[in-house]
N, C-alpha and C positions, 0 to 999 in steps of 0.2 A: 465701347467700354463704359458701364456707370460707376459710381461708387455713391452711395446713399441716395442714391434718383436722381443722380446727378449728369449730364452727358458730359464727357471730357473738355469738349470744345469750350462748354459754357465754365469749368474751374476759375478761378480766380487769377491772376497774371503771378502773384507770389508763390502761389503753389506749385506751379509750372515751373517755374523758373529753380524752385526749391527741389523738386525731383530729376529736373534735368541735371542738376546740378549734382546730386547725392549719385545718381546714374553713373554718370562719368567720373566722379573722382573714386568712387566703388570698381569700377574695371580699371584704373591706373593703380589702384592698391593691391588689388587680387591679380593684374598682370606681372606687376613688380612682386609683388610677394610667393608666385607660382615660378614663377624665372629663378629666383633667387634658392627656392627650395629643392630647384632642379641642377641646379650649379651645386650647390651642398653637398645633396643625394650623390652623383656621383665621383666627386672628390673624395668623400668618406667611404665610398662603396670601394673605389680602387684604391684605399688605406689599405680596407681591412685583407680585400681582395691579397695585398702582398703579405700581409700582416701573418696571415695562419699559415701560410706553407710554410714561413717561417719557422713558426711555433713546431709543428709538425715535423722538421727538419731536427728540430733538438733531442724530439722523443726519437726519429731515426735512429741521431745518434747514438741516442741511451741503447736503443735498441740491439744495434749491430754490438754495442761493448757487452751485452748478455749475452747472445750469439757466440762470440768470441771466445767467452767466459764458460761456457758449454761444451763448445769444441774443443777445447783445451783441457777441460775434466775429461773428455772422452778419450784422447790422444794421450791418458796417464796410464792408460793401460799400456800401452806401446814403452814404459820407462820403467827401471829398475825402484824398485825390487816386483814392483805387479806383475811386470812380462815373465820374471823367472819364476814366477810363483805359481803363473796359468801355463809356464812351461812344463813343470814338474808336475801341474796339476793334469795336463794333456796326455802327459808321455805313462803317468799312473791309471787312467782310464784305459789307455789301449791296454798295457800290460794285464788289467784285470778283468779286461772283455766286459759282459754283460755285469757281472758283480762289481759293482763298485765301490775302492773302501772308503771307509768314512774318513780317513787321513787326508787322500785325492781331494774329498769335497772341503775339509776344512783347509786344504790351501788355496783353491778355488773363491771360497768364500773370503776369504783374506786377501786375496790380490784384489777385489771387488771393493775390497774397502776404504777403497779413495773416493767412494760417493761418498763418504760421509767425514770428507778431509778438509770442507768448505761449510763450515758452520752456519757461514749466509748463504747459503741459498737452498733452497728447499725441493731435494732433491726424494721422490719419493720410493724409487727401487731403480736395483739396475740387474741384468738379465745378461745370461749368457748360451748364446745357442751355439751347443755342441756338434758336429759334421754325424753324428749318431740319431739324430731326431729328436734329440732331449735338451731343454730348457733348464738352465740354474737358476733361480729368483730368488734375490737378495735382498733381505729388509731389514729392517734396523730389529725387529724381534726375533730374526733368524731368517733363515731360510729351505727350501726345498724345489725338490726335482718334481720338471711336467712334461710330459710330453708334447712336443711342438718343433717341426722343423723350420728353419731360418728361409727353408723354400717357400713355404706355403704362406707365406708374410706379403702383405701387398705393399710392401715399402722393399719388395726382396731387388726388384728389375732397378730402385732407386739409386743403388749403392755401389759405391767408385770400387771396383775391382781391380783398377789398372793401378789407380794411384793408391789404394788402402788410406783415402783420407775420411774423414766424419763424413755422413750426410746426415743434414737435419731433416729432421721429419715436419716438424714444427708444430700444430697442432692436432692430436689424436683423440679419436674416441678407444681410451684404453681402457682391453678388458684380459682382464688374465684366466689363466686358460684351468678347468674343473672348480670344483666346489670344496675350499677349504678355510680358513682362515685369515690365508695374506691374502685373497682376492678380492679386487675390487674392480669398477664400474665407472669411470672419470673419465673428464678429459682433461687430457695432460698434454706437457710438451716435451717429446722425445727428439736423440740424437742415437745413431747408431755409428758403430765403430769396427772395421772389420778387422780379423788379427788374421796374420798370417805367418806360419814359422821362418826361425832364423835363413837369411839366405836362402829365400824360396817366396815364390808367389802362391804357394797352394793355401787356400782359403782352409786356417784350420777352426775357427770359430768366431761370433760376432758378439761384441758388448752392445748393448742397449742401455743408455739413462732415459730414464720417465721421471721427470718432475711436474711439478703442479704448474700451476699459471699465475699464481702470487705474485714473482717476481714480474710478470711483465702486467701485471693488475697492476702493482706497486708505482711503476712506470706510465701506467695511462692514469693512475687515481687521480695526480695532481692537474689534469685537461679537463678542464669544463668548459665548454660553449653553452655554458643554459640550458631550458627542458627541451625535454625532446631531440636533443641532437645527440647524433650516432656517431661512435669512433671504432674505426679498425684496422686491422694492423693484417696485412696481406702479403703471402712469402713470395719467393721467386718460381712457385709452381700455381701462383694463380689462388690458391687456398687461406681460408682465412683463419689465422693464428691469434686474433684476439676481434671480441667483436660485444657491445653493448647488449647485444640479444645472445645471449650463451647459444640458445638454439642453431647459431648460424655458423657454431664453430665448427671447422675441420670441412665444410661446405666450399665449394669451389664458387670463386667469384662471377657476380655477373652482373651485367651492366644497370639491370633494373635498380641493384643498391645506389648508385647512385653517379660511376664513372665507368669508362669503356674503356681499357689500356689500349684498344686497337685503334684509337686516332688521339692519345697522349703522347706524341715527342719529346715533348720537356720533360724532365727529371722533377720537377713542381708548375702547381698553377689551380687556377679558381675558378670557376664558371656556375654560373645561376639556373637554375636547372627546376622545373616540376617535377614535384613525387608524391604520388598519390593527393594531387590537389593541390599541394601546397608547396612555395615555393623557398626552393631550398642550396645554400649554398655549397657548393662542394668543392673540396679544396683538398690536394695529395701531397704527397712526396714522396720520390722511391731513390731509393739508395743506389747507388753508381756502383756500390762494391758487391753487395749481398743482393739486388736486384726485389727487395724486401718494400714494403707501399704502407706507408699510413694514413690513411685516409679518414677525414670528416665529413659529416653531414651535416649540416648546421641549419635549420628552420632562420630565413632570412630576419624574419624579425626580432630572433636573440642578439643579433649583429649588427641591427641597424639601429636601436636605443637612442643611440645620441643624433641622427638624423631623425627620427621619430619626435626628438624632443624639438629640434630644431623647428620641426613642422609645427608641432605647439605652439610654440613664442609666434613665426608664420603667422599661422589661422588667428591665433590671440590679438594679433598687429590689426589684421585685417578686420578682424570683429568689434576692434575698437576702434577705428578708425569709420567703418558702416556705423557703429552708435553715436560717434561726435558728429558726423555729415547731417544725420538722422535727428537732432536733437540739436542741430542749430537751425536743421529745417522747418521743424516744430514750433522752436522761437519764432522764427518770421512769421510762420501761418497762425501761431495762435495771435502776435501781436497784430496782424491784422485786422483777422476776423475776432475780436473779441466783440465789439459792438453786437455783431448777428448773436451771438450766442449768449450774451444777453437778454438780446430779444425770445431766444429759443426758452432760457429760462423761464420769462415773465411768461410767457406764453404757456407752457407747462402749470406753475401755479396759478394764473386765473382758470383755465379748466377745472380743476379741484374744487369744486362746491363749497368742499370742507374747511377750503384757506382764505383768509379774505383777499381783497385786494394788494395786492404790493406796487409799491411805490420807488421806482426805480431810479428815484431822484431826479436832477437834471440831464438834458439828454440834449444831443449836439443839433447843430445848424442845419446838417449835411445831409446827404439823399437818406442815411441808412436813419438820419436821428428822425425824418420827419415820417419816413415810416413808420419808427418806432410808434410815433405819439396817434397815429394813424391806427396801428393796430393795439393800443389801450383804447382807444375808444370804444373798435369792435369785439373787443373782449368783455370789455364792458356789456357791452348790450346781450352776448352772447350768454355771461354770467347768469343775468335778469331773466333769459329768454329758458338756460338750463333749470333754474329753481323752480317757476313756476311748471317745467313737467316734472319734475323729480313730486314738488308735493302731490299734483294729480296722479302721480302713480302708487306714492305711499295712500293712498286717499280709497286709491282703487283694489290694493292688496289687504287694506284693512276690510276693506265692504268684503270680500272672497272670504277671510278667517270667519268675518262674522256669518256670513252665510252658510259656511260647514257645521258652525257650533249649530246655527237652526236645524238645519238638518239632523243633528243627533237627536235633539231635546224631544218632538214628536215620537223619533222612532221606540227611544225609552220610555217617555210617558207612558205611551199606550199598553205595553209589556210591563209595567209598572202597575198602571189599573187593571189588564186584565188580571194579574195576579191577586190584587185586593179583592177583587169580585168573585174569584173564585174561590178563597178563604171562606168569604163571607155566606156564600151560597154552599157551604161547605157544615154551616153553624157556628164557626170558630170568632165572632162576631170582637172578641176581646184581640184577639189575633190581627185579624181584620183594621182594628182601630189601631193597634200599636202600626201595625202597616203604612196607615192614613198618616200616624204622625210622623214615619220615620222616611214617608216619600214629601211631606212639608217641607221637613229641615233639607230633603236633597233640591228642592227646588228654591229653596230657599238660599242654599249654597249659589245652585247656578245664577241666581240675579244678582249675589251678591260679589260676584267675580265675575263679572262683563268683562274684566280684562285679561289680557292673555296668558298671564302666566300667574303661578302661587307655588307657596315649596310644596314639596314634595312629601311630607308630614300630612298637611292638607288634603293633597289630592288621596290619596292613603286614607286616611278618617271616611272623604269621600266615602269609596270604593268600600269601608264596611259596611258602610250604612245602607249601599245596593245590595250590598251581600245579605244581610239581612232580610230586606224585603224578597232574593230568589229564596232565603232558604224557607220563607212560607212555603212559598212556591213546590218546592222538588224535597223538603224536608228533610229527612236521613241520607236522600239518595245524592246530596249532592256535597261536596265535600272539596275546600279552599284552603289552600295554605298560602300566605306571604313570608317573604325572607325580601325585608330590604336592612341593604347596610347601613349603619347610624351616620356614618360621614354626608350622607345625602339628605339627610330629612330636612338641614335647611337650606338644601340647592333649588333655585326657580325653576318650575315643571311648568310647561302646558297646559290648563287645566281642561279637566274634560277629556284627555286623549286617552287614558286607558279603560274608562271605562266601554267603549265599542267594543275592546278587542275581549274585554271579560266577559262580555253579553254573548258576543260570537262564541268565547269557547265554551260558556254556558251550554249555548245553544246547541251545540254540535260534537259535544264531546263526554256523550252516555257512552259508557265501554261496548262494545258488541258483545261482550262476555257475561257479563254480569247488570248490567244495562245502570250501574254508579256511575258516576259524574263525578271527574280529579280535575282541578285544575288549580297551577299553582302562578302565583304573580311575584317573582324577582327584578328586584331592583338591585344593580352592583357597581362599583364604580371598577371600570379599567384603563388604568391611566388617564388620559384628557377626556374619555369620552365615560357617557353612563350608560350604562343596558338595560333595557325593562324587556322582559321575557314573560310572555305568557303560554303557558305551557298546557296541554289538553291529555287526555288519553283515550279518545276517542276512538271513531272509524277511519280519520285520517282522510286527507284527498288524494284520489287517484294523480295518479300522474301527469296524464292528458290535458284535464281540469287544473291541477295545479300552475302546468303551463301558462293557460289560459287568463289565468286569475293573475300572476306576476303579468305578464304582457299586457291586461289589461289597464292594472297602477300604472305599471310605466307609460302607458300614451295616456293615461285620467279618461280613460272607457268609461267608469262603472259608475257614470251619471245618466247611462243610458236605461231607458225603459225595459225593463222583463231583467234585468240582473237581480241574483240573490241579495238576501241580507247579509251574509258575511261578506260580499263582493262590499255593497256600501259603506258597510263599516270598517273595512277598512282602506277604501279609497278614502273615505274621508279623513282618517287618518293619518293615510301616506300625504294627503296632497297639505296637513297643516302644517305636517315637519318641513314638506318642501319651501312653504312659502314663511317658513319663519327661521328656519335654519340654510336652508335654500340649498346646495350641495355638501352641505360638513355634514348634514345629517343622514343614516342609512335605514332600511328597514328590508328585513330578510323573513320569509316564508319557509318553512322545514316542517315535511308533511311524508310521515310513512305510512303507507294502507295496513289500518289492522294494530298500529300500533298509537296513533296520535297525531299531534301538531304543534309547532313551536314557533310562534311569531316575536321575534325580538328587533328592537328597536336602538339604533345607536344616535344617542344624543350628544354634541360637544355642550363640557362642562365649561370652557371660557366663552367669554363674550353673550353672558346671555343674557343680559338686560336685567332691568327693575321687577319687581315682586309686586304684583300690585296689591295696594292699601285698600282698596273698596271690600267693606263688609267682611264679617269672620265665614268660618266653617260651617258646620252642619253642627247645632246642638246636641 
């Protein structure tokens, strides 16, 4: 094990003893603190565990007294004045066979109208199936005859024939029977009621109520366990009579919801249970009388909250107790080792060239003081030993700038004279001479700026004064534009660096088309940096070649023998921004065949030294 190049064996005795220390009372907090949160957790889990069958046992309640309340609306047919009313309305159907009078149905219709003798509850039609095939449906707008026998009913096998008591149906998907107005498409909760005549078992018709689900909505609205958790209410046939996902209503149960009746004994109870990933508590209750289940599903973590928090304070204990260990640890070791790190300081600022020596004041008796005074010595010497190569190397990167600028001055001179000589051999002898004086001032310029930089206003004046002498040269056919922005005219440039690249595109950038000469010289500032773009519309360089020419700046090839003139001019280019900007500086090649070339140069605008004072411009 290292830690900063360090081997462990060799750590200091404080530091050891500091992390054995932090080690161990970290596992008695986190052991104590894990134990404790495990004692909680299930003390609170078998709260809540009794807690909701509880709860669940109350909505039972409610339950069964709705139930109750239903059955007892249905069982009002069986009473005065209803029963006489469907008797008279019975004994007038057979008497008038297939015609039936409208007197028959409107007493029919009226014995029915004890669904609507319970203002609370929301009771949506009640139905009476005749031993003839025909249906009465009764609504609060009226009612009408449908064809539907009480056989063909899949609730028909459900119903007490011995005893003529209610069967609930409990929750239905009800659809009533053609297409007319009272029908609709719900699910409801129905009870049916069979009647049978006076002193006789023979089944002579069956009442149906259909109401809505309101009241037992009513009933579960006030039960919330939090998101995600599922409540339902499940009859004594396995079916589910109320349930969070409407979809699932009138659906016969099964255990993937969330319980299995086929291994529940108890009448209530809780168990932890996966579903679909996640774990979930489920918690029942079924009724002793009605054989009726309300069941929850609960997402364990709505129900654990207050153990959750528990765990908080926990972890919170535990993590403040690891940062006091941690930070009394720290104390010893830094009180220790402050001495060395001292030393580590001093040590840092005498490398720094730039800072002078520091004086660390008095320094101790002891092994680490006399090292100390041991290693100012050799810092010392090291100082002396660093400055004299920093100056031979500043010494040695000035001799290199100087030696590129040489390299320019020849290549232009001579592209310079031969241009005057051929004026003059031309007869243009007046020409010629303004030539002679305006290649004076540019050499004159050059001697007078030996130093490496001048603004950019300068270098500019420069550059016209070349320009003039090509436009002897190529006269109509060659044609310059500059755009530089005002803010730069008095930023320190280079001097001498754009003129190569103008010579180059001079050189190389007659159209193929028309065989004119464009080339334009931009200077802009973009943010911290400056761009100088020189732009061509020439023939462009192939591709291959283009390759060639970037790979060759990049290793500084094109001081090799047999490279072109545009290769040197602008290696020498590339290589001053290197050595004077050294990495902040960029310079990029952009070259389409047939259409031109675009060498742009990015300069950083801070840090860029002194302007040098020696001698003015080009008169």
């Amino acid at each position: 094990m290292r830690i900063n190049g360090w081997q462990f064996r060799h750590w200091p005795i404080a530091y050891k003893l500091a992390i054995v220390f932090s080690l161990l009372l970290t596992f008695i907090v986190i052991v104590v603190g894990l134990v404790s949160y495990h004692i909680s957790r299930q003390a609170m889990e078998t709260q809540i565990k009794n807690y909701i069958p509880q709860v669940l046992d109350q909505v039972n309640v409610r339950l069964e007294n709705y139930v109750d309340d239903v059955k007892s609306l249905s069982q009002m047919a069986l009473l005065e004045p209803y029963s006489s009313l469907i008797e008279e309305a019975l004994d007038g159907f057979e008497r008038s066979g297939a015609e039936r009078r409208l007197e028959d149905t409107i007493k029919l219709h009226e014995a029915l109208s004890f669904i609507t003798s319970n203002p609370g509850k929301e009771y949506v039609v009640g139905l009476f199936y005749s031993r003839s095939g025909q249906v009465y449906v009764r609504q609060s707008a009226g009612g009408i005859w449908l064809e539907a026998a009480y056989e063909t009913q899949p609730w028909y096998g459900d119903i007490d024939l011995d005893q003529y008591t209610p069967t609930v149906l409990g929750t239905i998907s009800f659809q009533l029977f053609g297409d007319n107005p009272f029908i609709g498409d719900y699910d409801a909760f129905s009870v049916v009621q069979p009647i049978r005549r006076p002193n006789s078992k023979t089944l002579s018709g069956i009442v149906q109520i259909v109401g809505t689900l309101d009241s037992i909505r009513d009933i579960m609205h006030g039960i919330d366990f939090g998101a995600n958790a599922r409540l339902y209410v499940v009859d004594h046939r396995n079916r589910i009579v109320f349930a969070s996902d409407h979809s699932q209503l009138g659906k016969e149960w099964e255990s993937a919801y969330g319980a299995d009746w086929s291994e529940a004994r108890d009448n209530s109870g809780s168990s932890i249970q996966t579903i679909a990933g996640e774990q979930m508590l489920v918690s029942y209750n079924r009724s002793a009388a009605s054989g009726w289940k309300v069941v929850g599903v609960i997402p364990l973590q709505n129900v654990s909250q207050e153990v959750d928090q528990v765990k908080d304070w926990i972890v919170a204990w535990i993590a403040l107790g690891v940062f006091g260990v941690i930070l009394l640890s720290a104390m010893l070791s830094i009180r220790m080792t402050n001495p060395l790190r001292r030393l580590i300081r001093l040590s840092r600022r005498q490398v720094d060239l730039a800072t002078p020596s520091v004086h660390a004041g008095q320094v101790g008796y002891d092994e680490i003081g006399q090292l100390e005074q041991a290693y100012r010595q050799m810092m010392k010497r090291i100082q002396v030993l660093l400055s004299e190569v920093m100056q031979e190397k500043l010494l040695h990167q000035e001799a290199e700038i100087r030696a590129l600028q040489s390299q320019i001055n020849p290549h232009f001179l001579h592209n310079a004279l031969e241009t005057i000589r051929m004026t003059i051999r031309k007869g243009h002898a007046a020409k010629g001479e303004q030539a002679l004086v305006a290649l004076g001032q540019l050499l004159r310029y050059h001697a007078a700026n030996l130093q490496e930089r001048v603004h950019v206003k300068t270098e500019m004046d420069f550059i016209e004064n070349y320009l003039r002498i090509q436009q002897l040269r190529f006269g109509d056919r060659l044609s310059v534009k500059t755009e530089v922005d005002k803010a730069l005219m008095d930023v320190p440039f280079p001097s001498l660096l754009l003129q190569p690249l103008v010579e180059n595109a001079i050189a190389h950038s007659a159209s193929p088309y028309d065989h004119r000469i464009r080339v334009t010289v931009r200077l802009k500032k973009q943010g911290d940096h400056m761009i100088c773009y020189v732009i061509d519309e020439g023939k462009g360089i192939p591709p291959d070649r283009l390759h060639d020419l970037v790979q060759s700046l990049q290793h500084h090839a094109a001081r090799k023998e047999g490279q072109d003139g545009r290769r040197i001019g602008l290696s020498n280019v590339y290589q001053r921004i290197q050595l004077i900007y050294g990495s902040r500086a960029e310079m990029y090649i952009e070259s389409i065949e047939g259409a031109g070339t675009v060498v742009s140069i990015y300069i950083p605008l801070s840090g860029e030294g002194n302007v040098a004072d020696g001698g003015g411009g080009p008169g």
